[in-house]
C-alpha positions in Angstrom: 162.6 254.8 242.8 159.2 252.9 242.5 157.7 251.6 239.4 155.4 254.2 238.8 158.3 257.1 238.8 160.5 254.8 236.0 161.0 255.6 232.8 158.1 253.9 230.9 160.8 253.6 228.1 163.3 251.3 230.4 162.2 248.1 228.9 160.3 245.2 230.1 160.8 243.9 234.1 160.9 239.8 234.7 158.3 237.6 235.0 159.0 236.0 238.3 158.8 236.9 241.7 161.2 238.6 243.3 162.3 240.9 246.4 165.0 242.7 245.1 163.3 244.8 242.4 159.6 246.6 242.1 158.3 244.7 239.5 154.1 244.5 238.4 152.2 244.5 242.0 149.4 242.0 241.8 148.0 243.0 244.7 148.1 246.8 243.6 147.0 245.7 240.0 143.8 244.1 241.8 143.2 247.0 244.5 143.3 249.6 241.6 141.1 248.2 239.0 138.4 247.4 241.5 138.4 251.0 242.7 138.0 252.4 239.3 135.2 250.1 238.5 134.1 251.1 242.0 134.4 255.2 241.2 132.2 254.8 237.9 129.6 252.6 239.3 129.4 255.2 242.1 128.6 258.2 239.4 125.5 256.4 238.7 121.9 255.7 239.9 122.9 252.2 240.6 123.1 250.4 243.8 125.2 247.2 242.9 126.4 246.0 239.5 126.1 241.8 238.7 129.0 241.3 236.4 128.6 238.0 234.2 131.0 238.9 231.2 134.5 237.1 232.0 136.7 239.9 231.7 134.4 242.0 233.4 134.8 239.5 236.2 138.3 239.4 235.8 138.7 243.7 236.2 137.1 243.7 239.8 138.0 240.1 241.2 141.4 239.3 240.0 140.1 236.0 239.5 141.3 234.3 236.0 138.4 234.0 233.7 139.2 232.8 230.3 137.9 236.2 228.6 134.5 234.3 227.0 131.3 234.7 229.1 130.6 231.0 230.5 127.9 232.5 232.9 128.6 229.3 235.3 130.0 232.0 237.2 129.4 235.8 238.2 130.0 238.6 240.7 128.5 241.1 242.7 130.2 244.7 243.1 127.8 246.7 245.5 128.3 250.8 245.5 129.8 250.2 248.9 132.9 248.4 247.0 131.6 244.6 248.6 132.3 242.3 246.1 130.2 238.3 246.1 131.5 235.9 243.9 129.8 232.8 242.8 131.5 229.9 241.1 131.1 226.3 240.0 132.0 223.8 242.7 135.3 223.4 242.4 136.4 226.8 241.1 134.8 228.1 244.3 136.6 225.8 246.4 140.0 226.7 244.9 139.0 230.2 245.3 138.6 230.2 249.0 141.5 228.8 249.6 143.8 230.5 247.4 142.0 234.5 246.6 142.3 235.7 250.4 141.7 239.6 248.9 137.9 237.8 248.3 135.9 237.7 251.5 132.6 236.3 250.0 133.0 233.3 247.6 129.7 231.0 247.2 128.5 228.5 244.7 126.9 229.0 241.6 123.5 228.3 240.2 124.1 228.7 236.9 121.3 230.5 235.1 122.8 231.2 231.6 125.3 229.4 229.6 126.1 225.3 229.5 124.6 223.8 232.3 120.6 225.0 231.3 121.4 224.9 227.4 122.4 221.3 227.9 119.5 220.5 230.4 117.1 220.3 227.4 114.3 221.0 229.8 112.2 224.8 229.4 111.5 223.9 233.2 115.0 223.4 234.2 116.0 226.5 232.5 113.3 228.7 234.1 114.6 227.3 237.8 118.0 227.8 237.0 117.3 231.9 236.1 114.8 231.7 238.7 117.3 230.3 241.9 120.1 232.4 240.1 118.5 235.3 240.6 117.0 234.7 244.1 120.8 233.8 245.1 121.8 237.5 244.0 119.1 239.2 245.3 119.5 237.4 249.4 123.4 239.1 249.0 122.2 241.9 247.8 120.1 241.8 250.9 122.8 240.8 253.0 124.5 243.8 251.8 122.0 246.6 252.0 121.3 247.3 248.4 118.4 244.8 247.8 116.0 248.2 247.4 118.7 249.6 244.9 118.6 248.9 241.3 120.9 246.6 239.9 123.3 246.6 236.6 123.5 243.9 234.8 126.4 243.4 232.3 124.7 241.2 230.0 121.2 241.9 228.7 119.4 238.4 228.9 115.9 238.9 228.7 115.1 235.9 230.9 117.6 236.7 233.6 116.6 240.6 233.9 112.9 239.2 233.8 113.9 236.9 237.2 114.7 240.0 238.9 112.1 241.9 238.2 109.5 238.8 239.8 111.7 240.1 242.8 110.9 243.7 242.2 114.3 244.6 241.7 114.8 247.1 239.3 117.4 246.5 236.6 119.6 248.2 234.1 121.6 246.3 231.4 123.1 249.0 229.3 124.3 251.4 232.1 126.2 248.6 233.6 127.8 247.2 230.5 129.1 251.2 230.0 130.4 251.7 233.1 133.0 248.6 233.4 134.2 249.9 229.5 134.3 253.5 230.7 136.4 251.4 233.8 138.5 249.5 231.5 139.4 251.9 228.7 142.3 253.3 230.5 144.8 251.4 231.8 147.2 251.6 234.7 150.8 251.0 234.8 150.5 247.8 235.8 148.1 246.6 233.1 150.4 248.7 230.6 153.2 246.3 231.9 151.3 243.1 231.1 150.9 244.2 227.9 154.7 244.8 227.3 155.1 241.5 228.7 153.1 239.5 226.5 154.3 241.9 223.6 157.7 240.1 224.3 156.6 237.1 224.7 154.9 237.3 221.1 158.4 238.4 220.2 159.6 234.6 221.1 157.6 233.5 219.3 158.7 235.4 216.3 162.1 234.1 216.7 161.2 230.7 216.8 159.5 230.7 213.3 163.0 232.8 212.1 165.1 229.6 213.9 162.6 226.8 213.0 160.6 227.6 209.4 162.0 226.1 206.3 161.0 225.2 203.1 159.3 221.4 203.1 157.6 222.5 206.6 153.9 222.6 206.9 152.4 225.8 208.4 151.3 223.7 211.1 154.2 222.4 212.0 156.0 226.3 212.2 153.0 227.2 214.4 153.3 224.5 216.7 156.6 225.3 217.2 155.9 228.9 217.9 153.2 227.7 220.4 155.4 225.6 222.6 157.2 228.7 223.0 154.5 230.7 223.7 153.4 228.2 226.2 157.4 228.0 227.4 156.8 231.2 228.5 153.8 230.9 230.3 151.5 232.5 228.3 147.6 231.5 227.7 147.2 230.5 223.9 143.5 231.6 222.9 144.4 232.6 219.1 147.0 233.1 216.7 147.9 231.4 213.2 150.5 231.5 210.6 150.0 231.3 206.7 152.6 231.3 203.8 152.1 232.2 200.3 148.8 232.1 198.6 147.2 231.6 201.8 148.9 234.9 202.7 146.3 236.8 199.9 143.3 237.1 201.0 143.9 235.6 204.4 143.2 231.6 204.3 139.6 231.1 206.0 141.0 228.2 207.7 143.8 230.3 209.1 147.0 227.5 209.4 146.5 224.4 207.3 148.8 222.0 206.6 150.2 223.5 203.2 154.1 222.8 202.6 156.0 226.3 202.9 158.3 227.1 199.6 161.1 229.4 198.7 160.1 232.6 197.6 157.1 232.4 200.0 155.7 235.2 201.8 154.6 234.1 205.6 153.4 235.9 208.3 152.2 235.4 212.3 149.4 237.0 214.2 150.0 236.8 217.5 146.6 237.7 218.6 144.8 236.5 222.3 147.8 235.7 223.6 147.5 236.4 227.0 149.7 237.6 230.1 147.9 237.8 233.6 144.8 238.1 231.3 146.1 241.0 229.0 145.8 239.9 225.2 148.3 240.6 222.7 147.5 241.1 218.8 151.0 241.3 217.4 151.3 240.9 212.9 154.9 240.4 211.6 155.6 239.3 208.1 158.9 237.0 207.1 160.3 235.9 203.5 161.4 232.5 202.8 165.0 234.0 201.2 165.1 237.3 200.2 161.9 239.1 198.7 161.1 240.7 196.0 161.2 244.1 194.6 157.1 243.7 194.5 156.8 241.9 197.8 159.1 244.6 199.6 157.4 247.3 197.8 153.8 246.0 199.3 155.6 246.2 202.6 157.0 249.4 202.5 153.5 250.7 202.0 151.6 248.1 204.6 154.4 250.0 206.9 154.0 253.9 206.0 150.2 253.7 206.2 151.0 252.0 209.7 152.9 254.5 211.0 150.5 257.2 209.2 148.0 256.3 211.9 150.3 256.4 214.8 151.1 259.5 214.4 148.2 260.8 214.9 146.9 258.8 218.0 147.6 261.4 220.9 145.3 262.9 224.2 142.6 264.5 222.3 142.7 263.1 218.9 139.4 261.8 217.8 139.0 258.9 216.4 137.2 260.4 213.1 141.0 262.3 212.3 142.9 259.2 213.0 141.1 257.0 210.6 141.9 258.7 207.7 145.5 257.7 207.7 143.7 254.0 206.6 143.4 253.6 202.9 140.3 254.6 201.5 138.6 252.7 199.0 139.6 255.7 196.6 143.6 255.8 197.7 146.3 254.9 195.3 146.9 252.0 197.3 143.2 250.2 197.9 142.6 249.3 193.8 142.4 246.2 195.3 139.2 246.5 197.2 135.7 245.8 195.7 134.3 249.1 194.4 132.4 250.6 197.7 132.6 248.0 199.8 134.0 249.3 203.0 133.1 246.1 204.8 135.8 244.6 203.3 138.0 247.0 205.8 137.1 245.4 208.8 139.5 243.5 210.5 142.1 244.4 208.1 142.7 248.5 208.4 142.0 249.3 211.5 142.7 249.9 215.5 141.4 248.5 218.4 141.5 248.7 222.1 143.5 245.9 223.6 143.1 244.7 227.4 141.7 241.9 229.3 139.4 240.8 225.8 141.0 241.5 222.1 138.8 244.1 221.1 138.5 247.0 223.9 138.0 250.8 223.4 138.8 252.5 221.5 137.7 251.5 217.9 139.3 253.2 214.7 138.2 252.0 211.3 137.0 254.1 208.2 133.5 252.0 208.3 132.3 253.6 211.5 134.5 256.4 213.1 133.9 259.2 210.5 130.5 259.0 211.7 130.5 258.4 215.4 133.8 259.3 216.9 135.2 259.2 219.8 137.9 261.2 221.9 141.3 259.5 222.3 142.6 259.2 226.4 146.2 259.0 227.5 146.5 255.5 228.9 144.5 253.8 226.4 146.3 250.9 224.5 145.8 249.4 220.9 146.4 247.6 217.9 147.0 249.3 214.8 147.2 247.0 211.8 147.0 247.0 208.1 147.9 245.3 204.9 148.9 245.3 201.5 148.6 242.8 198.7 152.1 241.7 196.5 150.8 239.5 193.8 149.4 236.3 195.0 150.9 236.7 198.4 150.2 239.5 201.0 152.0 241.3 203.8 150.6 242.1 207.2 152.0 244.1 209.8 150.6 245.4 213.2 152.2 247.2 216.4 151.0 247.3 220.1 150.6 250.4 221.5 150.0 252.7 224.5 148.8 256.1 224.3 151.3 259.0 226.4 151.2 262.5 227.1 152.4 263.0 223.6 151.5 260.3 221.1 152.5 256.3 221.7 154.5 254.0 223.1 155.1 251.2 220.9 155.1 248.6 223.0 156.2 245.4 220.3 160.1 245.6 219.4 160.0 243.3 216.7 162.1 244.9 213.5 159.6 246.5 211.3 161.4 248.4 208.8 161.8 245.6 206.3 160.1 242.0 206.2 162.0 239.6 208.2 164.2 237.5 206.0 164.2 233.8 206.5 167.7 232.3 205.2 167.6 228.2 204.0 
């Protein structure tokens, strides 16, 4: 039996290496994200894509980009599925010898990003663009589509105006829709990453239950949860934990050094943690000692209009539909938003896409789906999440999710039913 004709509902595989069981192919995970990036660009009137967005880089090389857009480094995906890759010194160096699926690694001139910003020189800056581009259009040469227009995933004005001194024709917003109509679906194997960092978030939730207690800092809980996270090597690009009144609204400063006390309301938000580049965001809320009737009543309803939503995500669900299970700023359970002010919502009642960045497709939120919705795919994964005030504290509580044949996969395990209960 291989991996794809498993039971998606099995459980999570290791993280190591082994030959005694199928677990996530790397080589397989590469191979197939490439060739869907490939099959989209090839639906199109371009000739090549350039790919400067870190993720993007990430979905056709393989090659770990931290899931920013540093633009020292950038690749080339021509319609005939050759991929060039540029990179800093170093980085390319490592590359050769270490990405053998890669056939055409060269160094960068970095056009856009730290190296002109910090030159301080308008000159500098213009030669940088200028060589970048001249690099970039010699491969394309090299490759047969220097007469072809060219995508362009970012839409720098003086980059895109470097190409066209080299009459190449380009298109920015065709490209930057054709690696998220790539990337909106995943395959098994990127569903799998995300169940593995999902348990690794899932750690990390124990070791606040084994470690917090009153007296503690929040910092000093979320450092703890971080060298597990790290334990299990993950990539920590976000997260925080917060306790009582920094529970309601959310503290700006996210963890700060206040002193967690009984009675306090904490929760974790595992979010950007990453697996093979596949990002969690992952809310659980805890009690220190048992919680009140108000606090578990806050939950209880944080947790229905969760579950609201996931039942209706399925194939062919729009997006419009599935918001509504949010609050509304009219619901029995939103008197604490500001009259009208939707904006408030964001970030707080809503789904998004999850992947090799934090927000992917598909979007769900009350402030912009009623009016521009979008159809729902199987093999798309999210992050629903909402909220709920209980006094001075608040509750949060989110679940990761893929989208099957006939609704979702949850995809985090962490008990959900009732707020974790932290004994001292």
């Amino acid at each position: 039996m291989t991996f794809y004709e498993r039971d998606y509902m099995e459980g999570t595989l290791g993280t190591q290496a082994v030959d005694w069981e199928e677990r996530i192919n790397t080589q397989r995970l590469r191979e197939e994200r490439k060739e869907r990036a490939l099959e989209r660009l090839r639906e199109t009137d371009l000739g090549a894509m350039l790919l400067v967005s870190d993720p993007n880089i990430r979905y056709v090389t393989g090659l770990a980009m931290t899931g920013g857009s540093g633009a020292d480094h950038y690749t080339l995906l021509t319609e005939n599925g050759d991929i060039v890759h540029w990179d800093t010194a170093d980085h390319a160096s490592n590359q050769r010898a270490n990405c053998p699926w890669l056939h055409d690694i060269r160094y960068a001139c970095p056009g856009l990003g730290n190296v002109p910003r910090a030159s301080g020189s308008a000159s500098a800056r213009q030669f940088l663009l200028s060589t970048m581009a001249e690099t970039v259009h010699e491969a394309m040469a090299e490759y047969g589509v220097a007469d072809e227009k060219l995508g362009v995933d970012v839409g720098n004005r003086g980059l895109l105006e470097a190409f066209e001194d080299r009459g190449v024709e380009t298109d920015p917003g065709t490209a930057q829709s054709v690696m998220e109509d790539a990337r909106k679906v995943k395959t098994e194997d990127e569903i799998e990453c995300l169940r593995q960092v999902a348990a690794i978030c899932e750690a990390g939730f124990q070791r606040i239950t084994d470690s917090a207690r009153p007296g503690m800092r929040e910092n000093e809980v979320w450092g703890e949860a971080v060298e597990e996270l790290w334990r299990h090597g993950a990539f920590v690009g976000g997260g925080y934990l917060t306790s009582g009144p920094n529970t309601w609204p959310k503290h700006q400063a996210n963890t700060t050094d206040r002193a967690i006390r009984p009675g306090d309301l904490v929760y974790a938000d595992f979010y950007n943690i990453g697996y093979l580049g596949y990002r969690s965001c992952y809310y659980r809320t805890f009690s220190m000692g048992e919680p009140t009737e108000e606090q578990k009543e806050a939950y209880e309803t944080a947790r229905d209009n969760l579950y609201d939503v996931l039942e209706r995500i399925e194939p062919g669900a729009t997006t419009d539909e599935i918001a509504q299970g949010f609050p509304d700023m009219e619901g029995e359970h939103a008197d604490y938003y500001d009259a009208d002010e939707h904006w408030q919502m964001t970030t707080n009642h809503w789904a998004h896409g999850l992947g090799l960045q934090l927000y992917e497709v598909p979007l769900i939120w009350r402030g912009l789906s009623p009016d521009h919705p979008i159809e729902i795919e199987e093999g798309m994964t999210m992050a629903v999440e909402t909220q709920e005030p209980a006094g001075r504290q608040g509750v949060r509580v989110e679940e990761m999710v893929v989208v099957r044949e006939n609704g979702v996969e949850i995809l985090s395990q962490w008990p959900v039913e009732e707020i974790t209960v932290i004994n001292h």
